[in-house]
N, C-alpha and C positions, 0 to 999 in steps of 0.2 A: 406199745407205748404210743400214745396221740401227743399232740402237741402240747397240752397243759401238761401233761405227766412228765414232758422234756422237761419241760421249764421249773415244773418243779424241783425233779432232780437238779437240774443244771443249778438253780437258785439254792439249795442245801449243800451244794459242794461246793459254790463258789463264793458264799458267802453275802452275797446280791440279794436285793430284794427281788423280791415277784416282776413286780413292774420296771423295774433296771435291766431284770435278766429277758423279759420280753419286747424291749424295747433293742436289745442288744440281739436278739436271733430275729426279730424282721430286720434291723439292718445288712446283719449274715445272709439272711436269705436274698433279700432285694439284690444285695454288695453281686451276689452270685449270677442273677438273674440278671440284672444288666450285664455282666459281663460273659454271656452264654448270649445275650441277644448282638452285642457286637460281634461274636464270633470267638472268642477267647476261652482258655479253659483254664481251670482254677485248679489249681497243685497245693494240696496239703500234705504235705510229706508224712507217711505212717498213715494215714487216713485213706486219702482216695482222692481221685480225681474228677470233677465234673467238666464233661465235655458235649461240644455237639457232633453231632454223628449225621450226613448225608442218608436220606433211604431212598435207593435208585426207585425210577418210575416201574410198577411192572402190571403186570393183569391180572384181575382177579373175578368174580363174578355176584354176582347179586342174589343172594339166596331166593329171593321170593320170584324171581321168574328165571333163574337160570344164565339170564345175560352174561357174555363174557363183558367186562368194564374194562377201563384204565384207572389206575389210581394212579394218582402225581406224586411225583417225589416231593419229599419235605425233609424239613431237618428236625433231629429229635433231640431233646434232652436227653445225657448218657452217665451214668457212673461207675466209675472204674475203680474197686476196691484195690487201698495197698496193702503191700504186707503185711506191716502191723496190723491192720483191721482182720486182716485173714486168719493172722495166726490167733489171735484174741477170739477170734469164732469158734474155732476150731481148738 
């Protein structure tokens, strides 16, 4: 499912128009995204959690000539399924 297909769905079960219901998941999205860029993690109970996750510095190498490198540590966007979403999977 891509993004239009969300929205559609999302739009036929919530009763919203097309452009209500996409005006309302880029704010979802954004609402998330700033609050992953101050550092914070976002708790949807039943759902899942978006969080950021530290990735330590380590070594790796350069395929095209072999070089051992360093790659920097960075922080990554993370999601953590809950229950609910699990057991719904499965």
């Amino acid at each position: 499912m891509n993004k239009s297909e969300l929205i559609d769905a999302v739009s036929a079960k919530s009763g919203l128009t097309k452009a209500d219901t996409d005006r309302a998941f880029r704010a979802f999205v954004e609402s998330i995204s700033e609050a992953l860029a101050k550092g914070d993690a976002v708790a949807l109970v039943g759902f899942g959690t978006f969080l950021v996750r530290e990735r330590q510095e380590r070594s790796g190498r350069n395929p095209r000539t072999g070089e051992s490198i360093k790659i920097a540590s960075a922080k990554i966007p993370a999601f953590k399924a809950g229950k609910a979403l699990k057991d719904a999977v499965n």
